[in-house]
N, C-alpha and C positions, 0 to 999 in steps of 0.2 A: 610561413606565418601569415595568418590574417593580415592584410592590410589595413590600418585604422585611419581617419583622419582627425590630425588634430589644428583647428581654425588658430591662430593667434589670440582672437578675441569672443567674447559673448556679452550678453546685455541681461540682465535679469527684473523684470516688470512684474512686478507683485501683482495680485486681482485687488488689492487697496489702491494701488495706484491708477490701476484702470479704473476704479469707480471713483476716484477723485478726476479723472482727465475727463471724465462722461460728468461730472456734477459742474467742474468749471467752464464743458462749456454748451450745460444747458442755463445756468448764471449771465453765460457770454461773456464772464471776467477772467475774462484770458492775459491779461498783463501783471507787471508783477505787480502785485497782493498780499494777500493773508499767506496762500501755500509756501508764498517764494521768504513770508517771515518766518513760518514754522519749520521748511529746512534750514535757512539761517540758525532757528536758536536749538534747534537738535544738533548741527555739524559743529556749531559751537561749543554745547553739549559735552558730545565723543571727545571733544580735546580740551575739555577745559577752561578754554579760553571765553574772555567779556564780547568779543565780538565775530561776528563771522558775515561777511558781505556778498552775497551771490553777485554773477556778471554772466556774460555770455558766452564765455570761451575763459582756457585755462591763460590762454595770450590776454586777453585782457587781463586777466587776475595782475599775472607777473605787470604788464603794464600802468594798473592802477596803483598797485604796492608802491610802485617807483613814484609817480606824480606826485604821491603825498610829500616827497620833497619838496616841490615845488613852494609849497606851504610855509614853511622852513627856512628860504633863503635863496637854493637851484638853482641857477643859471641854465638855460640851453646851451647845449654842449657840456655840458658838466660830463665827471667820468664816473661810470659804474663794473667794477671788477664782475668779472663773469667768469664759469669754466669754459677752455677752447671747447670741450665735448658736451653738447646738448641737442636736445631737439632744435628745431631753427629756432623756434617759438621765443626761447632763453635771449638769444639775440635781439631777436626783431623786436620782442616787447621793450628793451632798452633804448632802442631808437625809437618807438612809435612815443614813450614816454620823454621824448627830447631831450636825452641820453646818448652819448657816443659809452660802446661796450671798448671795457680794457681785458685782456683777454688773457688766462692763465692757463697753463700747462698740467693734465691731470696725474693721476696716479695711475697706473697700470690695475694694482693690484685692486683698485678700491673703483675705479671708474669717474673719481669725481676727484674736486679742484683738488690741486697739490698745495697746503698751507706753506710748506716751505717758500712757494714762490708768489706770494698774497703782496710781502712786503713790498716786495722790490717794484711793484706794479704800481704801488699807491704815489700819486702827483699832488699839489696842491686844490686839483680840480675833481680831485676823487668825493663822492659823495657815499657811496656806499659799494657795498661787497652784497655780492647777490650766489649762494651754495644751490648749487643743484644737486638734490639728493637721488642720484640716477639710479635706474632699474629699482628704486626704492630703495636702497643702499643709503641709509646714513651721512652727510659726510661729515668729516672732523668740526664740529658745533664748537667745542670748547676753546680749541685756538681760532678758529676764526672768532668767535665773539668777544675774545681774547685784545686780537689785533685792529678789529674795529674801537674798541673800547678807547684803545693805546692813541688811535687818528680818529677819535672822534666820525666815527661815518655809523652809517645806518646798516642793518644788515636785514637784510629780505631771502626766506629761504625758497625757494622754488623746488615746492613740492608737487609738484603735476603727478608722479608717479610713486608718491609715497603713502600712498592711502595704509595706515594700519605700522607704517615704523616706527620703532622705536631706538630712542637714544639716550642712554645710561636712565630709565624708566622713563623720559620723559615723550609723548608722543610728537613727532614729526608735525609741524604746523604752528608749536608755543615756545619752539627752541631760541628764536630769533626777535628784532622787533614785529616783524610781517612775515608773515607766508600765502602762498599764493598757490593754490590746486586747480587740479585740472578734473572737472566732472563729465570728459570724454566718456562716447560710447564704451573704451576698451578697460576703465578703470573701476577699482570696487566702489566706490561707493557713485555712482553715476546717471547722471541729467538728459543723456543722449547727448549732448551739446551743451557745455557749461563750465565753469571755473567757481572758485570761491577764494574772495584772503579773506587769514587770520589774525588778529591779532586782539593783547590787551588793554595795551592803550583805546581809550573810548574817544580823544579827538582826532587817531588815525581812525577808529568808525566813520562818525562823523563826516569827517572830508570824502573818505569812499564812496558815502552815499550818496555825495554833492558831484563827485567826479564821473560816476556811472550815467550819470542823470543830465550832461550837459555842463556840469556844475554849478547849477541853481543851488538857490538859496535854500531851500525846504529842505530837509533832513534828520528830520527825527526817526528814530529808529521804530516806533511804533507808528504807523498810520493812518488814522481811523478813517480815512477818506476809502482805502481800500477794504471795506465789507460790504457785507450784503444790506446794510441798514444804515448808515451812517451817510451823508451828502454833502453836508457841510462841516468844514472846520473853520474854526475864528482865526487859530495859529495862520492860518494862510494871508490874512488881509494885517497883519502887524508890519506893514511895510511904513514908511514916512509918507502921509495923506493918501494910508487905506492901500499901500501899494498891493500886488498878490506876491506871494515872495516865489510860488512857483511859478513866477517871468521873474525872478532875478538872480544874475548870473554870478557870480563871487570867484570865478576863478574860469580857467580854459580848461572844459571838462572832454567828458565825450559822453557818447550812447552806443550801452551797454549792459541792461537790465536782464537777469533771469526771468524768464516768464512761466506764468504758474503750471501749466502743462509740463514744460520740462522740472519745474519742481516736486509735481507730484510723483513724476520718476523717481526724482531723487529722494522724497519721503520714503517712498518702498522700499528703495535698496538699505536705506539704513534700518526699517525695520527687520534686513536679515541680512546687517553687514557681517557681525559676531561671524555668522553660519559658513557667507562668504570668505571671508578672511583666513578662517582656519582651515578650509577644504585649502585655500590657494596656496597658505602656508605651509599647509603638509605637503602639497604638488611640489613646491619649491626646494624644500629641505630634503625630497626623496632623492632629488636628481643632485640638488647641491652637494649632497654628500657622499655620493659614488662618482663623484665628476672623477675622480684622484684618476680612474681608470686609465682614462684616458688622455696620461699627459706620455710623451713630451708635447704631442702636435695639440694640444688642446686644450683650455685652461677657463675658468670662469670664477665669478666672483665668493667670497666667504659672508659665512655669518658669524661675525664676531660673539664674544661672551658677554661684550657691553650691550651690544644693541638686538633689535629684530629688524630683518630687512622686510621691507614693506611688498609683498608678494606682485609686482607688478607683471614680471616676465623673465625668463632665464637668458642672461647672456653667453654668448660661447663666442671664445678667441680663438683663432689658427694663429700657434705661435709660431716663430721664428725656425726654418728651416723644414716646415711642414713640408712632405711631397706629396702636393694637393694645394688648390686652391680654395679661396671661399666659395667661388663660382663653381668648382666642383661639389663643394659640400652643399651648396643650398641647394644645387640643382638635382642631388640625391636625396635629400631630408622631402622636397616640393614633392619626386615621384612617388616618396612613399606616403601621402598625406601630411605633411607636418609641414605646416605655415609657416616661413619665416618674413625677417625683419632684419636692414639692416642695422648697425648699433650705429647709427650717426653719422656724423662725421667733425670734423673741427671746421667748427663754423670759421672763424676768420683765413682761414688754405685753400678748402678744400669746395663751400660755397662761394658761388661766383659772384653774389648777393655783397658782401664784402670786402669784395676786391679792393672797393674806392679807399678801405679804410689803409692800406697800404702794408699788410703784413704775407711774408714771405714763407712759402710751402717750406718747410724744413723747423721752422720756429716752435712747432709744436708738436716732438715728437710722438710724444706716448697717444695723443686726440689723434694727430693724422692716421698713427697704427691701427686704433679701431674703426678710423675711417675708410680703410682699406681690407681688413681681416675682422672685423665684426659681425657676430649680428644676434638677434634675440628670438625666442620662440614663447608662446603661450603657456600659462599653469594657471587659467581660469576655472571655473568652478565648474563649467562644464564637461570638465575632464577631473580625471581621478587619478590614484595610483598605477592601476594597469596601464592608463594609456601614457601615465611620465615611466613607468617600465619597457613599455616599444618606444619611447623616444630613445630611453638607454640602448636597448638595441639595436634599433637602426645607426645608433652612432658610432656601435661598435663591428655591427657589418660594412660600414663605410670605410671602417677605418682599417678592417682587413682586407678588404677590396681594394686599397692604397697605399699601399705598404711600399716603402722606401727603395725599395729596388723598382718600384713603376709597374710589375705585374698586375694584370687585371685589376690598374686604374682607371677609373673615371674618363671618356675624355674629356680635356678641357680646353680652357680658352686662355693663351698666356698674355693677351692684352689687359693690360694693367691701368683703368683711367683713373682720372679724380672722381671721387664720388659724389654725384649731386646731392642733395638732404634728401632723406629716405624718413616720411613713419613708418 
């Protein structure tokens, strides 16, 4: 059989977008602007939702989402529930927002936080519960919104990889008070480099656009400073004796602005998200539902009848007594062209980033499991059905080349370490 390759990721640049990136910068208004408000009120748009705040990364997004506590009451050091399984990103935004993460044990079956074990997590110092909807998977909205409600906390959904899910009709971004995306190169709707929260609340708006900024004073959601004709605003000089309110600070912000170039990226992709979205979904659903093949050694996630999983990437698990390793499997998937990824690992174990927080390799079993037998492969748009039909294949030649008795296995490597964080 033909060998084919298939990359993990791809980038899709309209020609609108290339003549908005060539108009902003024969303008030379290259900071955020006009572009960075008309992706804001289209992403807001696709979901529904009153507001949508662009940033420079999906880690800010998740980081910004959080600071609006600050707002609210917060404490440094306060506690924010997390899944042990995320990209680092899920953690580290929790600390950079002056946040210690409490850290909970997933589901197997689902890849995201296990609700059962939310309760027992929550302290006096717990401020909010933060879902990660992994590989774009959904995860339980209703009892977690449930159990915030019951302790009063905040809930932030950390959508990075959910571009396009849905849960029980509702889309992925307006489940929660916040959500927070990631408009990375590898995702659909994507800025090259970029994040966006959501929400409805208009004075969490508000403060996002004071926290992005430094946290200055100015923040109105319309800007007429940023066009092509406009120079002056009076709203700027409303400070006490003519102050400019953009030199005044109202809070401990950061800087973290979308900028129009990467906006106008993201204008394009949403002008052919629709298009996008369903090639990925068909890629996803081909493979998701012939996976059955190949169980015992091998198991990957469902699309339930309530929701859509948001087509980010296919996960695939080596379960429990596979004869074969992961390191066998990626390293035959790599020779035949197919890109892999590992699926994470549990940040508070297995990253060494963590250590200081004082929790013990064993505490988290089902996150360290994918930490060690995970990993993920692409279903972007520039692949099709044939090419997730040689993915099936080859994983079905691997898998007869491994067979239980060790004949014309793979060789492999039986050192077993911790796994650093992997994208």
């Amino acid at each position: 059989m033909h060998k084919r390759q298939i990359p993990f990721g791809t980038i899709t640049i309209t020609e609108s977008a290339k003549r908005l990136i060539v108009e902003s910068l024969e303008t030379k208004r290259i900071s955020c602007g006009k572009l960075v408000r008309e992706f804001e009120n289209r992403f807001a748009g696709l979901l529904g939702v009153k507001e949508a705040v662009a940033v420079s990364t999906g880690t800010d997004a998740d980081t910004l989402a959080l600071a609006v506590l600050h707002d609210f009451g917060a404490r440094r050091g306060d506690e924010v529930i997390v899944p042990a399984l995320s990209f680092v990103a899920t953690g580290n935004a929790v600390l950079h927002a002056g946040f210690t993460p409490v850290f909970v044990d997933i589901e197997r079956e689902t890849l995201n936080i296990d609700p059962a074990g939310i309760e027992a997590a929550i302290t006096p110092r717990t401020r909010a519960i933060m879902p990660v909807h992994l590989m774009g998977k959904p995860a339980e909205m209703d009892t977690i919104n449930a159990i915030a409600k019951k302790h009063g906390l905040l809930v932030v959904e950390d959508a990075a990889e959910a571009h396009g899910a849905l849960y029980k009709g509702k889309p992925a971004g307006s489940l929660a008070d916040l959500a927070a995306f990631s408009t990375y190169v590898a995702h659909i709707i994507t800025t090259g480099e970029g994040g966006v929260i959501t929400t409805n609340n208009e004075q969490y708006g508000e403060i996002l656009r004071s926290l992005r900024s430094h946290g200055r004073n100015c923040t109105c959601k319309h800007c007429i400073m940023n066009t092509d004709t406009v120079t002056y605003c009076a709203k700027r000089f409303r400070g006490e004796g003519g102050e400019d309110v953009r030199f005044t600070f109202d809070r401990i912000g950061y800087s973290c602005k979308m900028n129009e170039l990467e906006a106008a990226i993201g204008i394009g992709a949403m002008e052919v998200y629709h298009e996008i979205l369903k090639k990925r979904h068909d890629n996803l659903l081909y493979v998701l539902e012939r996976f059955d093949r190949f169980a015992p050694w091998l198991s990957t996630i469902k699309e339930e009848a309530h929701e859509q999983i948001g087509p980010h990437a296919i996960p695939i698990i080596i379960n429990e007594g596979a004869p074969f390793s992961r390191a066998d499997l990626t390293h035959y998937l790599e020779q035949n062209g197919i890109e892999t990824r590992t699926l994470f690992a549990s940040m508070p174990t297995q990253c060494p980033g963590f250590a200081y927080l004082g929790y013990r390799l064993g505490q988290f079993p089902n996150a360290e499991y994918m930490g060690l037998n995970g990993i993920h492969i692409g279903v972007h748009q520039d692949v099709g059905i044939e090419d997730m039909e040689y993915v099936l294949t080859i994983l079905g030649q691997f898998l007869q080349n491994s067979g239980p008795d060790g004949s014309s296995r793979p060789q492999r490597s039986w050192m077993r370490t911790v796994q650093a964080c992997a994208s």
